[in-house]
C-alpha positions as CSV (number, residue, x, y, z in Angstrom):
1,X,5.2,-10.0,-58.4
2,X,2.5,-6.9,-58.2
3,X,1.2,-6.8,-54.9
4,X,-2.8,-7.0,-54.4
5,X,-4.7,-4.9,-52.0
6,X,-3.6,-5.2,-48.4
7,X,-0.3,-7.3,-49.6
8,X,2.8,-6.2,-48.1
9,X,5.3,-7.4,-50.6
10,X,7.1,-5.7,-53.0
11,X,6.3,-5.4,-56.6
12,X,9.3,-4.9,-57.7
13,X,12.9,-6.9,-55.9
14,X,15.4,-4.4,-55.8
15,X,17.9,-4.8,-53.0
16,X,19.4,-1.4,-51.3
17,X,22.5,-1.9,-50.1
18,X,22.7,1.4,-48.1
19,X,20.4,0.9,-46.1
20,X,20.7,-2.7,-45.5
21,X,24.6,-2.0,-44.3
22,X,23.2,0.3,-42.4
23,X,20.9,-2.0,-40.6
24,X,23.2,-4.8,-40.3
25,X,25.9,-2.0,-38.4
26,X,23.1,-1.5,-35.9
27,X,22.4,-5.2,-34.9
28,X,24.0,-5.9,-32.0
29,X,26.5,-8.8,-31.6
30,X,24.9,-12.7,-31.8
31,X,25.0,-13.3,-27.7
32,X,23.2,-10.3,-27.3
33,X,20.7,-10.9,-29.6
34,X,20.4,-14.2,-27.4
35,X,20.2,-12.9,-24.1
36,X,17.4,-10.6,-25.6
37,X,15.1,-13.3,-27.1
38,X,15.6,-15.4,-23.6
39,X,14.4,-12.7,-21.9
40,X,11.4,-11.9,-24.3
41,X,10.4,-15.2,-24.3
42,X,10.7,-15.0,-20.3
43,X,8.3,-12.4,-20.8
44,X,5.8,-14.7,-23.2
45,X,4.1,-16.5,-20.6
46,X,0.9,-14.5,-18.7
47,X,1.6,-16.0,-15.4
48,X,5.3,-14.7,-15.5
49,X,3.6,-11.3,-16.4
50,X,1.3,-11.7,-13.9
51,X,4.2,-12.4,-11.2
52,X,6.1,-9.7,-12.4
53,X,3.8,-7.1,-12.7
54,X,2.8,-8.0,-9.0
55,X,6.3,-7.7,-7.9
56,X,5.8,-4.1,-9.6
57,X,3.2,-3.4,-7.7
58,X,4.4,-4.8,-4.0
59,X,7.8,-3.7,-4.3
60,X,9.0,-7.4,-2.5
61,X,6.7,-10.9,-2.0
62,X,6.8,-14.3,-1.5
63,X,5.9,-17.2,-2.9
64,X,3.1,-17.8,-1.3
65,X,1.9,-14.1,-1.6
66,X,2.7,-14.8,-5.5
67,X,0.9,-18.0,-5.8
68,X,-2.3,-16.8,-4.3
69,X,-2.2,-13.7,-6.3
70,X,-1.3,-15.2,-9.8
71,X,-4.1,-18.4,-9.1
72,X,-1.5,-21.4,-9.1
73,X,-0.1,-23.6,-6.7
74,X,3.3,-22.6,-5.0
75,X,5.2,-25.3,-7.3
76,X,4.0,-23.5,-10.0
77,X,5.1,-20.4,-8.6
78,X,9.1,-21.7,-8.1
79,X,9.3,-23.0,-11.4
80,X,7.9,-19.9,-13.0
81,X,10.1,-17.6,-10.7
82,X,13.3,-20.2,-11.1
83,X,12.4,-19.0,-15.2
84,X,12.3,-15.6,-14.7
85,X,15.6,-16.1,-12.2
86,X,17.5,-17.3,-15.5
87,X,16.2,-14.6,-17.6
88,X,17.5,-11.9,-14.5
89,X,13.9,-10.6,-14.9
90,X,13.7,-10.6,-10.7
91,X,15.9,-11.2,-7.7
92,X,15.6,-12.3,-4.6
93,X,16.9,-12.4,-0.6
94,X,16.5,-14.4,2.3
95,X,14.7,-12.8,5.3
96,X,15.1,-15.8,7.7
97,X,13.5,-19.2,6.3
98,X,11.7,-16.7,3.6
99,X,12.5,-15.7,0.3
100,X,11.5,-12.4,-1.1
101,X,11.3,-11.4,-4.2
102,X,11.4,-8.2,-6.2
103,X,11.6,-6.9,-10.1
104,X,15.4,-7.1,-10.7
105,X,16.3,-3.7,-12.3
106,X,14.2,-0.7,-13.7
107,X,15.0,-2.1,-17.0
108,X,12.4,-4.7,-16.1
109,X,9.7,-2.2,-15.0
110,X,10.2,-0.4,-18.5
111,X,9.9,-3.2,-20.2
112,X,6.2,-4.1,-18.5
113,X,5.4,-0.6,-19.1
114,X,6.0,-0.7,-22.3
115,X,4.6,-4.3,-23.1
116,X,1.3,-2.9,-21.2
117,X,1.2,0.3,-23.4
118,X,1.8,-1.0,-26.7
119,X,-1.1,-4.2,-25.5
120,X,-3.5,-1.7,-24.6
121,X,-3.4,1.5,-27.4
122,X,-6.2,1.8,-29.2
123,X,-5.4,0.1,-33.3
């Protein structure tokens, strides 16, 4: 199977078994690879960016703050946020009759960063 200019598959199919046992010994075990695709596909949506990255930013809001900044109706906003929830991408507390809510871990915050960075280096 020769490969034509800007083709990425091999010419030739040879299998190496070193280095394929050595990348099945670093995949981590099925319900982690799970719980990593939920949360990535949590992440897929540019409203749920947009929430999170303005949780980022505030430190804590509500879902009225976080329906007028993302553009969508409140609803939209709790069934977005009840996403993310699952996911464990925010958390939230009850101040009174409000609920606030904030990025759930740093791990979140690297993640955005990182999303942003790799979205917006130069190709």
């Amino acid at each position: 199977m020769p490969g034509g200019a800007g083709r990425t598959v091999c010419g030739v199919y040879e299998v190496h078994p070193e280095r394929v046992e050595r990348a099945r010994a670093a995949l981590p075990e099925e319900g982690a690879l799970k719980r990593a695709a939920f949360l990535l596909k949590a992440l897929s949506d540019p409203t749920r960016m947009r929430l999170l990255l303005a949780l980022k930013g505030a430190g804590e809001l509500c879902v009225c703050d976080l329906a007028l900044l993302a553009g969508v109706s409140v609803s939209a906003v709790s069934h977005q946020l009840r996403l993310l929830r699952q996911a464990r991408l925010v958390a939230f507390r009850r101040e009174g009759k409000q609920v606030l809510y904030r990025i759930a871990d740093a791990h979140v915050e690297v993640l955005l960063e990182g999303a942003l960075a790799h979205a917006t280096e130069d190709t």
